[in-house]
VEXMAR-193327 format. One record per residue: x, y, z of N, C-alpha, C in turn; residue in three letters. Coordinates in steps of 0.1 Angstrom, whole numbers, plus 5000, padded with zeros to 4 digits. Example, Ala and Ser with C-alpha at 12.3 -4.5 7.8 and 13.67 -1.06 7.14 Angstrom:
! residues 2
513249435078512349555078513249675078Ala 512849785071513749895071512950005079Ser 
//
This chain:
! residues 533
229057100678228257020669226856990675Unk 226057000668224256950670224456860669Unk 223456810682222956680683221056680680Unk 221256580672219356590662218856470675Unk 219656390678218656230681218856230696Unk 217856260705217556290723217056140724Unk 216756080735215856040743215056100753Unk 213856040750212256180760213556160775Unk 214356020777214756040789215756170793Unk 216156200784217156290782216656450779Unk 215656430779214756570778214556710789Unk 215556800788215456910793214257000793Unk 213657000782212557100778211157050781Unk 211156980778209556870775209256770785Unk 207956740788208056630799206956520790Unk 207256380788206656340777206256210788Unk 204356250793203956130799202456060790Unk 203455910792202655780785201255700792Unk 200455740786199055690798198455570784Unk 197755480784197355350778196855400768Unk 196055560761195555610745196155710744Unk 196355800756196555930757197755960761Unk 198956020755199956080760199956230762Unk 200856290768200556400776202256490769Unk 202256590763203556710764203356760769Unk 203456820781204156960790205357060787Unk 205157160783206657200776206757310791Unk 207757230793208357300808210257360803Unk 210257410796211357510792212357570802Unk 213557450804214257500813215257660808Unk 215057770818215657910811216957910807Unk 217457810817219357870811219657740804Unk 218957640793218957560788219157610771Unk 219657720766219457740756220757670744Unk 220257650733221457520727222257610728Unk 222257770721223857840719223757990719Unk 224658060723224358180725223958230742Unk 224058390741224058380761222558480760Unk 221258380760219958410766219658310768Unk 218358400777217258300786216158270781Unk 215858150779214358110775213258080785Unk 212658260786212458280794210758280792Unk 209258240798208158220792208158120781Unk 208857980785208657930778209057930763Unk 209658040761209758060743210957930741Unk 211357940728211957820728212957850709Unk 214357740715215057770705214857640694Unk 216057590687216457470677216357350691Unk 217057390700217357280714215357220714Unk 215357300722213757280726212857200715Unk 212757260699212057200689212657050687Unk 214257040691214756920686214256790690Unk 213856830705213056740713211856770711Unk 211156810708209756810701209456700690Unk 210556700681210756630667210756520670Unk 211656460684212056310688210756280697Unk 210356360702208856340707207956250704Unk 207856340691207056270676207156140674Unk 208856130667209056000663208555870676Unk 209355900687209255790695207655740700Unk 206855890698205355810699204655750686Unk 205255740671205055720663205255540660Unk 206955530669207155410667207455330680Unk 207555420688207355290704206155270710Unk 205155390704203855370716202655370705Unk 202755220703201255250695200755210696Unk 199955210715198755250715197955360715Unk 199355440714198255610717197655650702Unk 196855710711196255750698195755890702Unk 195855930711195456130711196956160718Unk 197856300715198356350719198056490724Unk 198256520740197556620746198856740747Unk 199156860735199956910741199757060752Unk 200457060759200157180773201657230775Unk 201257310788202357350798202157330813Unk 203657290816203357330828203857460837Unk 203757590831204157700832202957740835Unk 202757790849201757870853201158000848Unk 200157990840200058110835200358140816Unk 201458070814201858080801202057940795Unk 201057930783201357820771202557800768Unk 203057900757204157940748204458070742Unk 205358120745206158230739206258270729Unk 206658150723206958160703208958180704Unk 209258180694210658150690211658280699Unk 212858240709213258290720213658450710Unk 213358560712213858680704215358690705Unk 215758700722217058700718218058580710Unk 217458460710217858360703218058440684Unk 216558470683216758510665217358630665Unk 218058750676218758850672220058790674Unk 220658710682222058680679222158570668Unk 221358530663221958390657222658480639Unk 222858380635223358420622222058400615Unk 222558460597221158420588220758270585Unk 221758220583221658090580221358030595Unk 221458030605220657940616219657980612Unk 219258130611218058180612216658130608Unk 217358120592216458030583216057890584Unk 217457780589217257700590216257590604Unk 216557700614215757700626213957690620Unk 213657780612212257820609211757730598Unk 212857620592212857500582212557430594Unk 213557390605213557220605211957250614Unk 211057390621210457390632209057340621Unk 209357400609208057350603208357220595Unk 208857160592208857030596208156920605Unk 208657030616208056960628206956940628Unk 205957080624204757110626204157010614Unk 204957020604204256930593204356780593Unk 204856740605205156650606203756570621Unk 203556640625202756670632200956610627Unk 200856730617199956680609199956560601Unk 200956560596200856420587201056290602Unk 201456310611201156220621199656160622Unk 198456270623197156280622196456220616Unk 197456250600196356170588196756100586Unk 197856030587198255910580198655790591Unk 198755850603199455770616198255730624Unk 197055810626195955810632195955880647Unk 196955950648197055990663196756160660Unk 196156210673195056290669195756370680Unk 195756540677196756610689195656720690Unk 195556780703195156800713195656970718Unk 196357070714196457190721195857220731Unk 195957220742195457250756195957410762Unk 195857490756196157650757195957640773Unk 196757680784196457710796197257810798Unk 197657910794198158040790198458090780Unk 199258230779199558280773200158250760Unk 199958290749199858180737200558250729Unk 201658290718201958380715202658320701Unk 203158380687203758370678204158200675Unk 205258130676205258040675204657920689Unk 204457980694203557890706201957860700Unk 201457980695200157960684200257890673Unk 201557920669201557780655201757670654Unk 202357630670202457520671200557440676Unk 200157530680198957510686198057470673Unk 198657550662197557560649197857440638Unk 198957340642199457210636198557120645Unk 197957120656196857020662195657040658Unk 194756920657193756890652192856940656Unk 192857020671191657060677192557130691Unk 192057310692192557410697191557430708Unk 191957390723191557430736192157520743Unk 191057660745191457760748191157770765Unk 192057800774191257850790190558000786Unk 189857990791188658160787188858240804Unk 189958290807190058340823190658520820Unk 189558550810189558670804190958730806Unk 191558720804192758710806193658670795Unk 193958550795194758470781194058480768Unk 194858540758195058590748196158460735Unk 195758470726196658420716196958570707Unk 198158480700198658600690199558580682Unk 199958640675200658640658201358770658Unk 202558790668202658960669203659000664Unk 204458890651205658940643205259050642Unk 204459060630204759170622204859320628Unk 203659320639203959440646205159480654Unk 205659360660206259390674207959350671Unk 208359290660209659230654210259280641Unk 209259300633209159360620209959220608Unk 208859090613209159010606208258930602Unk 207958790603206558670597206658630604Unk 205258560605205358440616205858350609Unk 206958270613208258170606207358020605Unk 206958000612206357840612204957840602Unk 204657890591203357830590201957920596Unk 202258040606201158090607200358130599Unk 200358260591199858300584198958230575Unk 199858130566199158010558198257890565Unk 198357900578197157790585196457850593Unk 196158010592195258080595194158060580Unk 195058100565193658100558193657960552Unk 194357880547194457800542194057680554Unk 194457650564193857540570192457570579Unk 192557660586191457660598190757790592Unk 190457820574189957930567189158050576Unk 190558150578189958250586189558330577Unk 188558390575188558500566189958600564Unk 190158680555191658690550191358860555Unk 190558930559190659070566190259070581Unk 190158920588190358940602191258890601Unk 191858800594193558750592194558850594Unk 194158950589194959040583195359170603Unk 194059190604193759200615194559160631Unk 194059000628194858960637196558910640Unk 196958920626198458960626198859040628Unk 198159150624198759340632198359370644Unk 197659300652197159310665198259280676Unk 198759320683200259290690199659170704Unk 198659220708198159150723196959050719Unk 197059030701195958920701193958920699Unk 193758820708192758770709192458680715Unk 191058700724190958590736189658560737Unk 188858450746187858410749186858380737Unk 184958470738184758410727185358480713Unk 185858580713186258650699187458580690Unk 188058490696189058390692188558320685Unk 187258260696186158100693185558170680Unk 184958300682183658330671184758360657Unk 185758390656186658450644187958270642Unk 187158160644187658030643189258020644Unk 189358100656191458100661191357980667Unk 190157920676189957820684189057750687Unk 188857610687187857530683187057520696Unk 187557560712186257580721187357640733Unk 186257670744186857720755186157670764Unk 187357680776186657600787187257720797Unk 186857730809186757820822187957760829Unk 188657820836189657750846189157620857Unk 188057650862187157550870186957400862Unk 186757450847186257350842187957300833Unk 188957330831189557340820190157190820Unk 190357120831191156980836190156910829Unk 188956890831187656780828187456810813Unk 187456980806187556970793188256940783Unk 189856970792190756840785190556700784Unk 190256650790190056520796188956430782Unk 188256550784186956530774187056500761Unk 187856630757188256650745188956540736Unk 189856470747191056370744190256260741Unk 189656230752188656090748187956110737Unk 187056170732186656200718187456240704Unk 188656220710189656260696189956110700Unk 190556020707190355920706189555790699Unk 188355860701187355770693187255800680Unk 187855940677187955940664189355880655Unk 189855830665191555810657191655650648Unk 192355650638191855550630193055470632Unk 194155510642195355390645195255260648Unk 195955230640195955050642197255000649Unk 197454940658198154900670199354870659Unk 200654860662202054780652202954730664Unk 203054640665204654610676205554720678Unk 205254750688206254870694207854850690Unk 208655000683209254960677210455060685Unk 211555000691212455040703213555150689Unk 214055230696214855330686215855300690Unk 216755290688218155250690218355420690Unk 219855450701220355560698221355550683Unk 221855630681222555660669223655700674Unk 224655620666226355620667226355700658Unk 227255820663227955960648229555960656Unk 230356010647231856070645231756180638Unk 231956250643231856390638232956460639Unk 233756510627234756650629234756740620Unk 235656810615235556880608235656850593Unk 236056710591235956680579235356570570Unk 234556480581233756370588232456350594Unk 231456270590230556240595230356110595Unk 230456050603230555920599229355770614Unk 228755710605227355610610227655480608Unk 226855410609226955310606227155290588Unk 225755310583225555340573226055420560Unk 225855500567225755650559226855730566Unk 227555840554228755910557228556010554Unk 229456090553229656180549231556240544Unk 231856270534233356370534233356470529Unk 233556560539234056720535235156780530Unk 234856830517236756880514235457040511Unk 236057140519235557300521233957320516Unk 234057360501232757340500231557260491Unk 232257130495231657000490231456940497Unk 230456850501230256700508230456570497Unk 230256470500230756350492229556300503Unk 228356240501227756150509227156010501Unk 227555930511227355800509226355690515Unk 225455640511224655550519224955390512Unk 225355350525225955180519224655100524Unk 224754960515223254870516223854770523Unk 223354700531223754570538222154480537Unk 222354330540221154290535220554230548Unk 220954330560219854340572218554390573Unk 217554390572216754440577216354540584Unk 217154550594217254680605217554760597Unk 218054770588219054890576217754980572Unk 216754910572215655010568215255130578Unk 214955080589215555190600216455310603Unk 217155220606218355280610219155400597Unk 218855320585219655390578218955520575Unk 217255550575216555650571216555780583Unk 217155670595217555790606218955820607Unk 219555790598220855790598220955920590Unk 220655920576220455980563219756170571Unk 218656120577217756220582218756330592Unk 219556260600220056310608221456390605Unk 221956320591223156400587222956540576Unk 221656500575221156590567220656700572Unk 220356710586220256830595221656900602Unk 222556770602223656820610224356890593Unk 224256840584224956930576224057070574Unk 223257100571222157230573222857330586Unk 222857260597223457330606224657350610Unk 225457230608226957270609227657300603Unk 227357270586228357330581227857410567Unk 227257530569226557630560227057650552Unk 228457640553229857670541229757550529Unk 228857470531229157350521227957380506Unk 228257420496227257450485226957380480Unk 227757200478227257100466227356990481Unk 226256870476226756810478226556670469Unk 227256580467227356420457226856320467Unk 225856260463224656150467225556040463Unk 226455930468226655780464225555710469Unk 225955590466225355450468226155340467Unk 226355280480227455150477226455010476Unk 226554920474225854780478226054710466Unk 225254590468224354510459223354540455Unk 222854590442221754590437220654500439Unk 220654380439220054300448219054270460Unk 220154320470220254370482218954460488Unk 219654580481218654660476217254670470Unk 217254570458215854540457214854450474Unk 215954400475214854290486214254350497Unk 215754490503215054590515214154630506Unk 214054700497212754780488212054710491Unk 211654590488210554490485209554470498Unk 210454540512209554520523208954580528Unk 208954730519208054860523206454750516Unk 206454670508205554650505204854490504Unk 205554450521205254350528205054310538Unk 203954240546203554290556204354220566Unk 205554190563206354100577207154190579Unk 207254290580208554420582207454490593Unk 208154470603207754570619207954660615Unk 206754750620206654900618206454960598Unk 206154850595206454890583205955050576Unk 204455070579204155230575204855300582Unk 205655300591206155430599207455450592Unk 207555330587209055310582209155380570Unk 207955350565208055410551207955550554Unk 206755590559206655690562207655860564Unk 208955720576210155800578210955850563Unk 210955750558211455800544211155910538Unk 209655930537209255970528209556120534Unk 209656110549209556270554211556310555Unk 212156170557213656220554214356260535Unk 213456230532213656250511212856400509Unk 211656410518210856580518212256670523Unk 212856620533214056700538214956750530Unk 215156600521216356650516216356740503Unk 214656740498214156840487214256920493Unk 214056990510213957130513215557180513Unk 216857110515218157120517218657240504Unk 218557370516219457450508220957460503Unk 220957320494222457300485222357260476Unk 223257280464222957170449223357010456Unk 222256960450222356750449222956780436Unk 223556670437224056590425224256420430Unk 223456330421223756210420224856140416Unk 225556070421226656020410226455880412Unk 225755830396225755680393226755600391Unk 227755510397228855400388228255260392Unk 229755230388229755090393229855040407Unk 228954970409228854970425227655060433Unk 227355100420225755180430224855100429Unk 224155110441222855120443221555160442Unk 221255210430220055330434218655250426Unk 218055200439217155130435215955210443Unk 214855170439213555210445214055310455Unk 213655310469213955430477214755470475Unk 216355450471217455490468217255580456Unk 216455520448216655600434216055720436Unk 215055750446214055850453215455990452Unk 216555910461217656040463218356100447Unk 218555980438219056040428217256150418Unk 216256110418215356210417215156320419Unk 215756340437215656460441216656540437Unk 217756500428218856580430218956700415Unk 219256810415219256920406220156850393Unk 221256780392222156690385221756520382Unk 221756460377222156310379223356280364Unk 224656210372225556180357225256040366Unk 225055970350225555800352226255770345Unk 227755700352228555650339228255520333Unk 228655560323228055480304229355390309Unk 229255260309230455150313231255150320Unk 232355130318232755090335234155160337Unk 234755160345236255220345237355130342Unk 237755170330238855070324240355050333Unk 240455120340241755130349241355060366Unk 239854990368240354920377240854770374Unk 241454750388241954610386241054510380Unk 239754480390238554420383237254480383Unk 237654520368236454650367234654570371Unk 234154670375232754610382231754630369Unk 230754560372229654540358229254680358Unk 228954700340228454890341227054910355Unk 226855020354225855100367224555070358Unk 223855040367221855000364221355070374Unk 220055110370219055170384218355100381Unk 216955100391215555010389214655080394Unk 213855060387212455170391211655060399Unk 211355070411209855000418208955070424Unk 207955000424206455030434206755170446Unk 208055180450208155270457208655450447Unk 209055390436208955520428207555560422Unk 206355500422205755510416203955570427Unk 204555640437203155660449203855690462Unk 204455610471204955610485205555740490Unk 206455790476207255830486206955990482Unk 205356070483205356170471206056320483Unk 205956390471206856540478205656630486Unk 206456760491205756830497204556890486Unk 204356870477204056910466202656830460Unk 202556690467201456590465201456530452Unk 202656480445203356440436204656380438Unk 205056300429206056170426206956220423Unk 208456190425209456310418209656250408Unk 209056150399208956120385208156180382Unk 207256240389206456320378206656460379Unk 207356500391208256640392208656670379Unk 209656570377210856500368210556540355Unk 209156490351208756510338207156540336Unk 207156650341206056760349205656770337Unk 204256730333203956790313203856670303Unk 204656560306205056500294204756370298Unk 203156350296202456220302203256070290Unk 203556110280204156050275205255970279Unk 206156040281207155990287207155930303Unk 206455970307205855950317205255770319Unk 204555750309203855650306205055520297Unk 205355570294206855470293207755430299Unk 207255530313208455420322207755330332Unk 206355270329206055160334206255040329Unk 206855020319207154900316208354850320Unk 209554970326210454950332210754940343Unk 209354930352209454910366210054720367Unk 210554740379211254610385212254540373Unk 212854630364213654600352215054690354Unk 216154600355217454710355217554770339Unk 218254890344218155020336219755070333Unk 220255090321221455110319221255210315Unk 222855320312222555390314222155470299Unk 222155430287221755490272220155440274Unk 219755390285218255350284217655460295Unk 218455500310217955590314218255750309Unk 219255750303219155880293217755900286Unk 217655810277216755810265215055820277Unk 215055790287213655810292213755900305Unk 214955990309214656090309214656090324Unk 215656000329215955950340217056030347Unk 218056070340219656120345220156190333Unk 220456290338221056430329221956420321Unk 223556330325224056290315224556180316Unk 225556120306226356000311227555990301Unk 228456040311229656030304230155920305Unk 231555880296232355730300233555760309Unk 234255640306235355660313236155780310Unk 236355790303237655900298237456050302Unk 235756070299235456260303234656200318Unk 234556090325233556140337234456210344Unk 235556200351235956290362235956460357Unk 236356430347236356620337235356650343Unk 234156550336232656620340232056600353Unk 232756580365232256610375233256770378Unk 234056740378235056860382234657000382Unk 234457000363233657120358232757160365Unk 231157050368230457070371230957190387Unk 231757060395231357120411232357290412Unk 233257290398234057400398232557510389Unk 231757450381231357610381229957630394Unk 229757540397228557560409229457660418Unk 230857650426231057700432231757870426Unk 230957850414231358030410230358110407Unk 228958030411228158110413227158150427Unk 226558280429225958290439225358190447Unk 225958170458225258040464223558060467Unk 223258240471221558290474220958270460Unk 221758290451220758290436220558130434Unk 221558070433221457960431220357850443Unk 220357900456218857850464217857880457Unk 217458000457216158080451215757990436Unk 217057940429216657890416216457730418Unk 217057680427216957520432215857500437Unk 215157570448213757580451212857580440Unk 212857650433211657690421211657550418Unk 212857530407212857360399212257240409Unk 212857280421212157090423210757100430Unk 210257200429208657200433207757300424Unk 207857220407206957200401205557170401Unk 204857210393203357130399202657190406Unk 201457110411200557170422201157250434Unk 200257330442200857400452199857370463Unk 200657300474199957290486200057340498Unk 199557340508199557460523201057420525Unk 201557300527203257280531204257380516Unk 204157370505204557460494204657540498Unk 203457650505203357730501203957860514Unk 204457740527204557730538206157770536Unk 206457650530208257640526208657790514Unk 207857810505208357910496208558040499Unk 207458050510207158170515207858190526Unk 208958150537209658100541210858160536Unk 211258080524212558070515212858190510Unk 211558290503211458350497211658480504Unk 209958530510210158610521210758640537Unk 210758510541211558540558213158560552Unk 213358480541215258480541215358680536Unk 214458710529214958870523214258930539Unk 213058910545213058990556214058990568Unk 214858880573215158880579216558920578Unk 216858990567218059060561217759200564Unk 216859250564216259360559216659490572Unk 217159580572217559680586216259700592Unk 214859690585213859710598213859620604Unk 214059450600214559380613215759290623Unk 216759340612218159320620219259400617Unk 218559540618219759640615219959690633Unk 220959750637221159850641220059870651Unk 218959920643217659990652216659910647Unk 216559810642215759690637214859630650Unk 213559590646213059530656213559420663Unk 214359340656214659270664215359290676Unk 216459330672217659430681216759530691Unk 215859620686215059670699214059640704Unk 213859530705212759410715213659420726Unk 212459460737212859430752213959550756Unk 214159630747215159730752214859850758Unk 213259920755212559960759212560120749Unk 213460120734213460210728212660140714Unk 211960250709211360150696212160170682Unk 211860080676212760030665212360130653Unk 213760160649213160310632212960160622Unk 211960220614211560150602211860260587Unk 212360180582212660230565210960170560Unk 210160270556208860250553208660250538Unk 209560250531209560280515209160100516Unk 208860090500207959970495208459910488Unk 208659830483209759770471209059680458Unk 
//
């Protein structure tokens, strides 16, 4: 089983030092540290293990250290930056790690950025070697790219030639789309296997300056302090992470909070409301974290059912403190959300919401029943309990309506009803108002609502015909629907991704037999099927 939630104390890969504005990464890549499978991560390259603590990196300088405000990342690998993603890692893994590995890494990276703009902490790439495929893209998610110039070190993008695949993270797209490289030295420097270095890097904008080996300590130094003064962080009470309690088996996930139950290829997941405060925390790292462990542990699962237990109540009042200023940490908090709900839009499975009695789905809550491809709410109550519970309400608040928008730079109400300003515009009068369920039918809220007598039919059906169709068709068609709308560098990052790495990295020129990948490092070169499609 994967473990998502490290402490920097616990960090094999990374060396995470805290100085009064400026914190410091070193990615020191231990070789026989790899999460699974028998290679070496060797130069630095790096698997899911290595990114994982990258991710916690993030978070913990997001919410324990805020004073900093530049993050400087490096190596302490003599000679070499970063590798890029371990090859023999992507030739043994399976497809589904495969894909999933190259999801949760740009996350990271996008997570990185949105650190920048919205957090105020400003990062730093310190290139002091060899800089290569995913080592460059992680370089190309920082705000500002320091190259050593010791004619020598080189950056590069050398899928396509040397693997016969994409750069997975976001290269491609934050060569023209963020740091607008022209699109025929783009082209260029993706088919170039050994790159580009010194000033032809600087002059063709791969890299925002270069400094000499003599000088390169004092141009860091430099650098950081002036990204500093540009950082717009405002100090929050350092906010301590608790580790995270899981139970994990084969049929089980189980938190404080939040669960999970597996019957083959279903999950049942549940997020319960208590009217702590900490719940706001904890439960969005709770949610976040089972949401990756199901991605990676258990690929076999095609649907999964979104509950909600609590007080409605309850629920309104944690809602109420994203948007008050006595809640510690509060933008980070929200923030968390907003990037654990982007997750669960990228989650290669059918959602389905299930609204009764006894749910919850209020403001951030309701965020999960939005994202989901399904919503049934039942129409009154279930006549066969002992003391049947009052029929199911949702409520729309201030956090449906801005906070929590998608990778897409839109509201999943307005995903929801993409076109139809109309409708659209009627459901403000319903904010902070409970919503039954012939009222959220009629506005366009939840798919159906059966009563007592057909709801279990109509879940049944549902999860019996999902699992009779193509589970690949069925991704390919779940992606399209929930990112409607505008298209932005992260869109266009994830589709392309979804789209092309999942059919390339099927494909025999790069995991057949004589596929690049399989002949990396073997010292025979790889046959390519050159036909076009």
């Amino acid at each position: 089983m994967t473990t998502f939630d490290i402490s920097p104390s616990d960090f094999k890969h990374w060396n995470l030092i805290i100085g009064d504005e400026i914190a410091t990464l070193e990615l020191s890549v231990d070789n026989d540290g790899g999460l699974l499978g028998d290679y070496q991560l060797k130069l630095n390259s790096y698997d899911l293990g290595v990114d994982i603590e990258l991710a916690n990196a993030i978070r913990v300088l997001r919410f324990t250290h805020p004073q900093v405000k530049c993050v400087v990342i490096t190596s302490s690998l003599a000679g070499t930056f970063c590798a890029g993603a371990n090859i023999r890692m992507l030739a043994e893994a399976d497809h589904s790690h495969k894909v999933n590995f190259c999801k949760f890494t740009n996350e990271t990276r996008l997570e990185i950025e949105e650190a920048s703009r919205l957090s105020g902490i400003k990062f730093l790439a310190a290139i002091n070697g060899a800089c290569s495929g995913g080592g460059y893209e992680l370089a190309l998610a920082c705000d500002h790219i320091l190259l050593i110039d010791d004619k020598s070190t080189a950056i590069s993008l050398p899928e396509v030639p040397l693997l016969g695949v994409l750069p997975g993270t976001g290269g491609l797209t934050r060569l023209t789309d963020k740091r607008h490289v022209r699109r025929d030295r783009a082209d260029i420097f993706a088919t170039k296997a050994e790159g580009l270095s010194g000033q032809e890097a600087l002059s063709w904008g791969l890299v925002d300056e270069l400094a000499t080996p003599t000088d390169f300590k004092a141009a860091v130094d430099n650098r950081a302090r002036n990204l500093v003064a540009l950082s717009t962080r405002s100090n929050h009470i350092a906010k301590k992470l608790i580790p995270l309690e899981v139970e994990q088996n084969d049929n089980s996930i189980q938190y404080e909070w939040v669960s999970a139950k597996i019957d083959g290829a279903t999950a049942e997941l549940t997020i319960q409301v208590t009217h702590s405060r900490e719940w706001l925390l904890q439960a969005a790292r709770e949610l976040d974290d089972i949401l990756c462990r199901l991605r990676f542990d258990f690929p076999e699962i095609g649907t999964v059912a979104i509950r909600t237990e609590g007080l409605v109540e309850d629920a309104v009042a944690l809602d109420s403190l994203f948007h008050s200023p006595d809640l510690e940490a509060r933008d980070e908090t929200l923030l968390l959300w907003k990037r654990c709900l982007a997750r669960l839009d990228l989650t290669a499975k059918t959602l389905i919401a299930v609204i009764e009695p006894g749910s919850c789905f209020v403001g951030v809550l309701l965020e999960l029943a939005f994202a989901a491809d399904r919503t049934f709410m039942l129409a009154g109550q279930f006549e066969d309990d002992e003391v049947p519970l009052l029929p199911a309400t949702i409520r729309l608040t201030a956090s449906n309506f801005g906070p929590m928008e998608m990778w897409n730079g839109i509201t999943r109400i307005q995903s929801r009803l993409w076109g139809d300003d109309k409708a659209l515009a009627a459901l403000l009068p319903w904010k902070d108002v409970d919503c039954a369920a012939s009222d959220a039918f009629d506005l366009g809220l939840v798919t159906t609502t059966p009563d007592d007598l057909d709801w279990d039919d109509e879940l049944r059906l549902f999860f019996e015909e999902r699992s009779s169709f193509s589970g690949d068709a069925l991704t390919a068609m779940e992606a399209n629907h929930r990112f409607c709308g505008p298209e932005t560098m992260a869109t266009k990052i994830f589709s392309r991704l979804s789209a092309w790495q999942n059919w390339i990295f099927t494909r025999p020129n790069a995991t057949g037999p004589k596929g690049a990948l399989r002949s990396y490092g073997t010292g025979s070169r790889p046959e390519f099927d050159n036909r076009r499609t």
